[in-house]
N, C-alpha and C positions, 0 to 999 in steps of 0.2 A: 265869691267866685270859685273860690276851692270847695266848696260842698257841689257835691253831684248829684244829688236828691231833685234843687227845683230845674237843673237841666232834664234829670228825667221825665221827669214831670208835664216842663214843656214838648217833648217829643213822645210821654205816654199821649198826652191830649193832640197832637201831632196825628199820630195812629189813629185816636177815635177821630180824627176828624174824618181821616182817609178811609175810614170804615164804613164809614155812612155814607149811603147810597144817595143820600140829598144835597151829598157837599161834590159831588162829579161821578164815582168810577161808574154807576149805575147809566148816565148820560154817555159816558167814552167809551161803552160796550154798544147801547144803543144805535150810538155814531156810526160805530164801525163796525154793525148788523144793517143797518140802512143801508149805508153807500158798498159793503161788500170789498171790505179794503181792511185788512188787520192793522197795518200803518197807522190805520186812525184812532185805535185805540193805542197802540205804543207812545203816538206824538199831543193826543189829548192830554194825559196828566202833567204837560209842562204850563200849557195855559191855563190849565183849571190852577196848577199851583201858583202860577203866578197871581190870579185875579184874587187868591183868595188873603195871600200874602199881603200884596196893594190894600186889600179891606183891611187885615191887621195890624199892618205899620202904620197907616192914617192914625189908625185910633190908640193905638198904643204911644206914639211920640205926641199925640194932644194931650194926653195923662201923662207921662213924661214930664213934658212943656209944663200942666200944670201944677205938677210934684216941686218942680224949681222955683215956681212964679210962687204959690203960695205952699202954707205948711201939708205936707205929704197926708195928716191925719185926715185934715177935709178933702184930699182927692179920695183918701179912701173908703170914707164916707157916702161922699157921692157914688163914687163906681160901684158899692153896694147896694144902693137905694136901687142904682140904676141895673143893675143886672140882676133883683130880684122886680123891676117894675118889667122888664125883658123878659124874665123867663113867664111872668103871667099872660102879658101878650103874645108870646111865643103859643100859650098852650091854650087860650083863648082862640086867637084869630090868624097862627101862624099857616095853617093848611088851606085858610081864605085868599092868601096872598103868595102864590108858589109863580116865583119867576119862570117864565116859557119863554124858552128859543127853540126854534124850529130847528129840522134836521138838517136844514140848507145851510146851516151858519160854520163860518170859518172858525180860523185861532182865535182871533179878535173877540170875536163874537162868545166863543166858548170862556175866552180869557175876563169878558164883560160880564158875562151868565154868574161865573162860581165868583168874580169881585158881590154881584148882588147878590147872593146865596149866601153867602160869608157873614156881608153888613147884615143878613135878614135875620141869620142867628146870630147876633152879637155873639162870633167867637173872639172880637180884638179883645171885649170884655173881659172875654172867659179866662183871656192868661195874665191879665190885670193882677187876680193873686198872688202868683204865682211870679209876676215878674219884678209888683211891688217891693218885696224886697229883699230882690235882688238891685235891683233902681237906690234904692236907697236904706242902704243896710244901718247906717247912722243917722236919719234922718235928711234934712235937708242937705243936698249937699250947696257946697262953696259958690257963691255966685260966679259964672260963664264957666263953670265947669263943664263938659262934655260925656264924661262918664258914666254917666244915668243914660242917654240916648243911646253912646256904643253898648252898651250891654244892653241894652233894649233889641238894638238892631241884632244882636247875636242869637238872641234869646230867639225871635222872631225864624234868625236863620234856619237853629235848629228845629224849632216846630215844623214850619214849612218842607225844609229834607225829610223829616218822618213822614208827614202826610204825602208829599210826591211820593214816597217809597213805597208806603201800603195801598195809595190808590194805585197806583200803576200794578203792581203785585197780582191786587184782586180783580181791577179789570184784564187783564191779560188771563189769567185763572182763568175767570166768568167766560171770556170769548171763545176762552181755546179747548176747556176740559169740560168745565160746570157746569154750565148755559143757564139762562136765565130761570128754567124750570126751578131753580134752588128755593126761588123767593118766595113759590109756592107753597112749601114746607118748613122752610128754616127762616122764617122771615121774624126778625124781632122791632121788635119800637124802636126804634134810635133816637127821633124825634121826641120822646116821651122821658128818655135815658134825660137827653141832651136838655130838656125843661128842668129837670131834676137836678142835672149839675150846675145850671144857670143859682136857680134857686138855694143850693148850698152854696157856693160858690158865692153869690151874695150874704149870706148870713153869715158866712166867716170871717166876708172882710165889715159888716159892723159888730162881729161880738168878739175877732180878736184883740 
């Protein structure tokens, strides 16, 4: 808990998530170029955080859950198998299957968009390494201990504060100075980035 490395860590991946234009601020500019309301890009990055958030804590307290129920070695197993079988489907068939909401959709609806944007990149995955362990720095811990979930849920918090902070950041940039003209020239992979870190990010939790 006193090392500040896998805090950073969770709030550098925080940042890229807010970076990328496929996990909201790209959509809360759009929003709020449609309807002709700045408001709506200000108040979009609370529901995009939140939905994205909901995806992450689902799946981080079921690895959790399962770190306690059995030995922490076969969760981390599996979460590797599993976030490098993700990042192939991700770079296979992930631009097959891009969630569409309309521009008519409210908080709800935006808060629902970037929750299935989130599960579609397994990022709950992504901080599995990373929050491994810190979850469980000894191994199993104590049966009905709690301490593995609270520092989950922490972990969780701070990613979540980074990503609201640079989505909102860049969407508000984009709407008020930038303009969308940017993506025409400065446009990078994200999605290509994001298969790449999938794919390490699995191989390190089966060769550590």
């Amino acid at each position: 808990m006193t090392d500040p490395w896998p805090w950073l860590t969770l709030a550098g991946l925080g940042a890229f998530h807010g970076l990328n234009p496929a996990m909201g601020w790209l959509f809360a500019v759009a929003l709020g170029l449609h309807r002709r309301d700045r408001r709506v890009v200000w108040l979009s990055p609370l529901p995009i955080a939140l939905g994205h958030a909901l995806s992450v804590v689902i799946v981080v307290l079921l690895l959790v859950w399962a770190g306690v129920m059995i030995p922490p070695r076969a969760v981390r197993i599996v979460a590797g198998v599993a976030l490098i079988g993700w990042a192939i489907y991700h770079w296979r068939f992930g631009s097959r299957h891009r969630v569409r909401v309309g521009m008519r959709t409210g908080m709800a609806g935006l808060a629902l968009w970037s929750f299935l944007m989130a599960t579609a990149h397994g990022a709950g995955l992504m901080l599995w390494p990373v929050l491994m362990p810190l979850c469980f720095p000894a191994g199993a811990p104590a049966p009905g201990s709690t301490d593995p979930f609270v520092t989950a849920l922490l972990g969780v918090g701070v990613h979540t504060l980074a990503m609201l902070s640079v989505t909102t950041a860049i969407a508000i940039a984009v709407y008020e100075w930038i303009g969308l003209a940017i993506l025409r020239s400065a446009w990078i992979n994200v999605d290509l980035i994001w298969t790449a870190a999938l794919m390490a990010a699995g191989a390190w939790l089966l060769l550590g």
